[in-house]
C-alpha positions, -999 to 999 in steps of 0.1 A, spaced: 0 0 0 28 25 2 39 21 -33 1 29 -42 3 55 -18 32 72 -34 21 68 -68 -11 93 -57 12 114 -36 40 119 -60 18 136 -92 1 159 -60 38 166 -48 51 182 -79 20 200 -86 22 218 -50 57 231 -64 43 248 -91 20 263 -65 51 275 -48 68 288 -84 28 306 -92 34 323 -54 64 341 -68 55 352 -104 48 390 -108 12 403 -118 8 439 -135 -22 457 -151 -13 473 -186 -31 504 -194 -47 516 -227 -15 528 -248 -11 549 -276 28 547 -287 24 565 -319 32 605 -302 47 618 -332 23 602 -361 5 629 -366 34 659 -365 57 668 -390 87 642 -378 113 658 -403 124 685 -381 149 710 -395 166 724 -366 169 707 -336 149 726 -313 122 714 -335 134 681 -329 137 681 -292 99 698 -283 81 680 -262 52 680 -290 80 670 -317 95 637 -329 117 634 -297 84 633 -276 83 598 -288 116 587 -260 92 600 -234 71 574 -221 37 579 -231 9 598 -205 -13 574 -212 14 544 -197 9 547 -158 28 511 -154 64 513 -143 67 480 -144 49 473 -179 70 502 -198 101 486 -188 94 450 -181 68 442 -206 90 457 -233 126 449 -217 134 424 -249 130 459 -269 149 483 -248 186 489 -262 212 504 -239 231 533 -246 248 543 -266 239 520 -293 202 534 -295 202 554 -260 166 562 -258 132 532 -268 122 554 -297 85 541 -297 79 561 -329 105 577 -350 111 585 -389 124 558 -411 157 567 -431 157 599 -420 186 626 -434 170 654 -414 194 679 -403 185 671 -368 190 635 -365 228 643 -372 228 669 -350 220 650 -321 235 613 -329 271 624 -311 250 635 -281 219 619 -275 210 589 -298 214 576 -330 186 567 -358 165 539 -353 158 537 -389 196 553 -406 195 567 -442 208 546 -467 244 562 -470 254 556 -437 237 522 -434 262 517 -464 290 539 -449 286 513 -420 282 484 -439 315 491 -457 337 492 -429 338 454 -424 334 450 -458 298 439 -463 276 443 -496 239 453 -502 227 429 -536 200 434 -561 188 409 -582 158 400 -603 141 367 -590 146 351 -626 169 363 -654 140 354 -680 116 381 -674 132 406 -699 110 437 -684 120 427 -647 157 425 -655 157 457 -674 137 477 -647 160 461 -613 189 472 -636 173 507 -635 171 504 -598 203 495 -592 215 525 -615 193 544 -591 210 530 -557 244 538 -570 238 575 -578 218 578 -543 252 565 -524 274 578 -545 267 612 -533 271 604 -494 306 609 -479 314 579 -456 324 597 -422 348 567 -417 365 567 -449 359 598 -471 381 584 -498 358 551 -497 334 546 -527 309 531 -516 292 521 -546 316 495 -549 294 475 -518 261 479 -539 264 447 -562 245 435 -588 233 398 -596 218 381 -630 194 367 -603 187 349 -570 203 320 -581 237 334 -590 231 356 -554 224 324 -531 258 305 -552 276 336 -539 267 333 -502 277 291 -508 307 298 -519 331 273 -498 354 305 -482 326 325 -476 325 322 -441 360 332 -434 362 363 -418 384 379 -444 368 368 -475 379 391 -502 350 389 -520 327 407 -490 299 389 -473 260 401 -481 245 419 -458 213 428 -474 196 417 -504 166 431 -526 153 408 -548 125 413 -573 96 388 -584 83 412 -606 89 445 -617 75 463 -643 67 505 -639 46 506 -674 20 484 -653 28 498 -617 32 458 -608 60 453 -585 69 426 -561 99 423 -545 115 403 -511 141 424 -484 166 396 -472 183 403 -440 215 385 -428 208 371 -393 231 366 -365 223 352 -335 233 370 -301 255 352 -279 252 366 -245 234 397 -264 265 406 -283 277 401 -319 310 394 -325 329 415 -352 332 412 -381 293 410 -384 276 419 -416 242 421 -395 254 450 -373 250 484 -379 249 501 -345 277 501 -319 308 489 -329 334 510 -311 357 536 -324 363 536 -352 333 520 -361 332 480 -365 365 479 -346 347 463 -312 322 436 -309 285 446 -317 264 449 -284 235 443 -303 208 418 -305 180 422 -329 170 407 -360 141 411 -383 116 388 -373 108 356 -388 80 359 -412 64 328 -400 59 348 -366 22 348 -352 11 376 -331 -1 363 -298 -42 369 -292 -33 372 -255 -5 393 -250 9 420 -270 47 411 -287 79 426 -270 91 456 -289 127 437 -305 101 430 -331 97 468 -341 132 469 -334 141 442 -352 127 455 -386 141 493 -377 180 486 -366 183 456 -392 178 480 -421 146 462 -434 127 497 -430 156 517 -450 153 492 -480 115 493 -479 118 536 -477 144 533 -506 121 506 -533 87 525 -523 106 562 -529 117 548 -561 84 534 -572 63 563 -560 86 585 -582 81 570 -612 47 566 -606 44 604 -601 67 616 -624 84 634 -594 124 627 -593 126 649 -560 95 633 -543 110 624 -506 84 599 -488 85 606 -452 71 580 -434 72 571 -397 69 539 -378 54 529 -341 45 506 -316 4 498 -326 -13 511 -298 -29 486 -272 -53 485 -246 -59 476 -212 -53 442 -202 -39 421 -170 -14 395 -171 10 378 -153 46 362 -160 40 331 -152 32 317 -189 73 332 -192 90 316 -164 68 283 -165 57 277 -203 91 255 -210 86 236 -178 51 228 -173 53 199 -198 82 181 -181 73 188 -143 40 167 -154 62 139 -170 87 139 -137 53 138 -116 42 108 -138 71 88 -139 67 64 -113 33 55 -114 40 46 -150 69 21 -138 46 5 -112 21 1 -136 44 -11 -164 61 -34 -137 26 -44 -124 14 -61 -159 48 -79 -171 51 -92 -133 25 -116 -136 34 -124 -169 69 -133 -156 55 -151 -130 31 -169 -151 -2 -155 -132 -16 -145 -162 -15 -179 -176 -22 -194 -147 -59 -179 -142 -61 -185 -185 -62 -221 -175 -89 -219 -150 -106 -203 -174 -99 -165 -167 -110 -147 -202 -82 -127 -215 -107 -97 -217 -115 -103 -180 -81 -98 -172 -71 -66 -189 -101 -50 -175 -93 -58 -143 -60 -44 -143 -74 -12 -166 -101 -6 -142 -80 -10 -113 -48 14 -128 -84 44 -140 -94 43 -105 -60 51 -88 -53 79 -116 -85 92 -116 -82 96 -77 -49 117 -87 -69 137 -111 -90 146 -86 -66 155 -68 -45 172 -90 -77 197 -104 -86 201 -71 -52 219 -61 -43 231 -94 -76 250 -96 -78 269 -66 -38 278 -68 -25 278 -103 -49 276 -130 -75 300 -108 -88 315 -139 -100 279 -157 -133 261 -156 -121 232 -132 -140 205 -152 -119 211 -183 -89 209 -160 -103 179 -150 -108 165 -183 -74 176 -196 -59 151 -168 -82 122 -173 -74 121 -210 -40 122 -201 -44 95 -173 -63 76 -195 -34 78 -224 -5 67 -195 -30 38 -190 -29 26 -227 6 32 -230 17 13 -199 -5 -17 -214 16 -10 -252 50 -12 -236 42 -45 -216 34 -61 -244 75 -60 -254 86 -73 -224 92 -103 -203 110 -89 -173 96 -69 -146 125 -47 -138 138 -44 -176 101 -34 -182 98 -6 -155 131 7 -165 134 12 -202 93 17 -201 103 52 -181 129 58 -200 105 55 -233 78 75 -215 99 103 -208 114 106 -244 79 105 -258 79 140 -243 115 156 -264 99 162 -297 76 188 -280 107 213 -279 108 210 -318 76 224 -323 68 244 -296 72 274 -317 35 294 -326 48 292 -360 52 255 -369 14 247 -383 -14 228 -359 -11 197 -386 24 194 -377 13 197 -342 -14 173 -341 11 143 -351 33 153 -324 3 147 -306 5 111 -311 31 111 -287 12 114 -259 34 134 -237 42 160 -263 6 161 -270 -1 168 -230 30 194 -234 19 216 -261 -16 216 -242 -1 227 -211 15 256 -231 -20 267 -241 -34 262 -206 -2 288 -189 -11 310 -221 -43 318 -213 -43 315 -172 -11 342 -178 -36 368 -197 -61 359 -171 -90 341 -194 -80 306 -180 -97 279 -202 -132 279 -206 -157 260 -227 -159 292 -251 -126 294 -259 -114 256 -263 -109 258 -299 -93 296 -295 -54 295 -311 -29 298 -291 7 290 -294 0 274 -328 -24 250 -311 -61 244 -293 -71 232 -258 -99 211 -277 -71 198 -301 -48 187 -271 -81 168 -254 -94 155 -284 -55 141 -292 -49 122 -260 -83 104 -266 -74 93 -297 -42 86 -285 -55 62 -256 -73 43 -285 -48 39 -304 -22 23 -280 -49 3 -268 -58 -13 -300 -18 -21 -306 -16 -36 -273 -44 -60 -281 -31 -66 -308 5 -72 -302 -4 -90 -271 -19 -119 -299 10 -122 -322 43 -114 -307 66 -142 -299 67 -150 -263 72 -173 -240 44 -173 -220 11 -191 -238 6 -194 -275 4 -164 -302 -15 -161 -330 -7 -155 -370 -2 -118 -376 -31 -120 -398 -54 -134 -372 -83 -104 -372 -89 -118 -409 -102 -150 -400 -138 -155 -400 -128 -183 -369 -115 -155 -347 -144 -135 -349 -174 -166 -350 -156 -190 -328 -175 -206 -296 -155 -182 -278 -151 -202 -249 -129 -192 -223 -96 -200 -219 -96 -203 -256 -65 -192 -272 -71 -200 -307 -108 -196 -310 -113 -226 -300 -108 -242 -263 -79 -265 -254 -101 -278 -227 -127 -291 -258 -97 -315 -270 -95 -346 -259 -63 -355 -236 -54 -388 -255 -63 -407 -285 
């Protein structure tokens, strides 16, 4: 009775540990917020007085009126906050590619652009010898080539007349290169020395490339490719081609402390909570936003007929409103899956250990011969092993309700656990079926049970689809997993689960999926062990052919118990 004991206790033990982590996450209210302060002014100042009113472009490094939070400004954006000097202020709005008198004015002093002009982004680039490409997608489309040669024309006259302030002698035209198309551009970037440090050749940066373009039919369609560079302990060691801010003196001679990249275009905006700001970063400080100003400038020209037409657009933060949330979806998300699989551990060795035991003891074939149905016998041990799990069910909703997931209809809780319970259940019955030892069982059953959880870390990510999702979910404990990531998701923004929102996305995935999953799951390992329990070789009672559902015998037989074949041993006579 202790062992049972435990195997109730143990699932309720690491659940009150989470109660203790949900005791020390951090709550905060977000206010309605409107980021974009300067939209509606005339951002390209002229002097820098204009620049630095309160009502001007600058206003936008003040923190809103309308945020009141502290502790959302600073920790609910802190992924988008740069330290100075690199950007020394969050610009929540600001000018894209601005060459404003002001901006250059104040970049020694105060901060530098979010969103540089194209020369110096070049000027920059240039310095540890990086390139900005243009290509057409396809070398066939004669009025596409013709017209991305015309734009490249276009990009070289508009850096050709900037003066690098790190080399004034540099032309920097020579790091503006053009390619017959993507092909020849992504043969560049293979090239076998191309990821030395000093290849002569100079490493992309940046590349536009062009599906289509064609200015007699205003149809144009074109990609921005951005180099990315991951952080490492948020810095980027030089040379980087994906840095443009920081960099020492003279510039690019230090390591880049620097850690944003444009975002990945598979990203999906969480319903719950708003995204961190690195993502408006991330397009800003990248140079996305400088190559979008410079192919929308060009096109609007032509369209106009106006070679001096300037666009001056601006960028911001979306404004947001009110909402309450918590960190715990953060600090647990990663965790929740496996502190469920630690907690289920060894009740799924005793029960693994429980039905190869009297197999290795020959039980089992021992009550077959007194005419024990093989049906009576798994239902005994199922009923007995839903019992004790539901009990820690009960448990387990009952704590996690009224400490953890405070926000969730308790009989969805409830029903997330029993699938899951019910799942273990079938599985332990699957896994028995390959083994003939107790203790060989119970140990490389665990281990199997626990593995069955890994390939949730490959596609936790919102953006990998919900069909690649639901066949993780054949694996029950990833399945279980990717559920719990949508249960902290929503108790986080303070919704919880509840019957209205079941088949709401989040994280890539449902709550109704992740139930609907584990059932299917629990039939499915239950119709294998059947199965494999008839035809694998053992040596404990007599198997059938592999092919044994496909008898008319099997199914209209006398069914007698004890039967093994179909037909009872105990019809036969002993001799003669």
């Amino acid at each position: 009775w202790q062992s049972s004991l435990l195997e109730v206790a143990l699932p309720v033990g690491f659940m009150l540990i989470l109660v203790l982590i949900k005791t020390l996450t951090d709550k905060y209210d977000a206010p309605n917020v409107d980021y974009s302060c300067g939209q509606t002014l005339d951002q390209y100042a002229t002097t820098v007085g204009q620049f630095m009113d309160p009502n001007g472009a600058a206003g936008c490094v003040e923190e809103p009126d309308t945020c009141e939070s502290t502790h959302f400004y600073r920790g609910g954006y802190e992924l988008g906050y740069v330290e100075a000097p690199e950007v020394a202020y969050p610009l929540y709005a600001f000018t894209v590619a601005d060459e404003s008198p002001a901006w250059s004015a104040l970049e020694e002093d105060y901060f530098e652009n979010p969103s540089m002009p194209l020369g110096m982004m070049v000027a920059r680039m240039a310095t540890v010898r990086a390139n900005l490409a243009i290509a057409p997608k396809s070398r066939g489309d004669s009025t596409t080539v013709s017209e991305v040669r015309d734009f490249y024309t276009y990009v070289l006259m508009q850096v050709g007349d900037f003066t690098s302030p790190y080399d004034a002698d540099a032309n920097l035209t020579d790091n503006v290169l053009y390619f017959e198309d993507e092909h020849a551009l992504e043969e560049y970037v293979k090239d076998r020395d191309y990821d030395d440090d000093d290849y002569a050749a100079g490493k992309i940066a940046l590349a536009i490339v062009f599906d289509e373009a064609n200015s007699g039919t205003n149809q144009w369609d074109y990609a921005i490719r951005t180099n990315y560079t991951e952080a490492s302990a948020g810095e980027q060691a030089q040379p980087t081609v994906a840095c443009l801010y920081g960099g020492g003196e003279p510039w690019g001679s230090e390591d880049c402390p620097f850690k944003y990249n444009a975002p990945d275009t598979t990203l999906k905006l969480d319903e719950v909570r708003p995204p961190a700001s690195a993502h408006l970063f991330g397009y800003a400080a990248t140079g996305f936003l400088t190559l979008q100003h410079l192919v929308d400038q060009y096109v609007l020209r032509l369209v106009s007929g106006n070679k001096d037409f300037k666009l001056q657009a601006s960028v911001s933060l979306f404004p947001i409103a009110a909402y309450d949330s918590d960190n715990f979806s953060d600090a647990i998300q990663d965790f929740l899956g496996i502190f469920f699989m630690l907690a289920f551990l060894f009740p799924v060795s005793r029960m693994i250990r429980s039905l190869v035991l009297e197999k290795e003891m020959k039980l089992k074939e021992g009550m077959m011969m007194m005419g024990l149905r093989v049906e009576v016998f798994y239902a005994s041990w199922f009923i007995t092993f839903m019992i004790q799990m539901t009990l820690v069910d009960v448990f387990l909703m009952l704590v996690s309700t009224s400490s953890i997931f405070t926000f969730s209809e308790p009989g969805l809780i409830f029903l997330w656990y029993f699938a899951f319970s019910l799942a273990i259940v079938c599985f332990c019955f699957l896994v028995a079926t390959f083994f003939s030892r107790s203790k060989t069982a119970a140990t490389l059953g665990s281990i199997l049970f626990f593995a069955c959880f890994f390939p949730y870390y490959s596609v936790e990510d919102p953006s990998f689809a919900f069909e690649t999702k639901t066949a993780v979910c054949l694996l029950a404990p990833s399945c279980f997993s990717l559920g719990s990531a949508v249960v902290s998701k929503l108790e986080s923004s303070q919704l919880g689960v509840q019957y209205d929102n079941t088949y709401d996305m989040e994280n890539g995935f449902t709550f109704a999926q992740c139930i609907t999953m584990l059932f299917v799951d629990a039939a499915i390992y239950g119709v294998l062990a059947w199965y494999l329990d008839q035809v694998l070789p053992s040596e404990y009672g007599t198997q059938k052919p592999f092919y044994f559902v496909l008898l008319p015998s099997y199914w209209c037989g006398d069914g007698t118990a004890g039967d093994s074949y179909g037909k009872s041993e105990l019809d036969r006579p002993l001799m003669g």
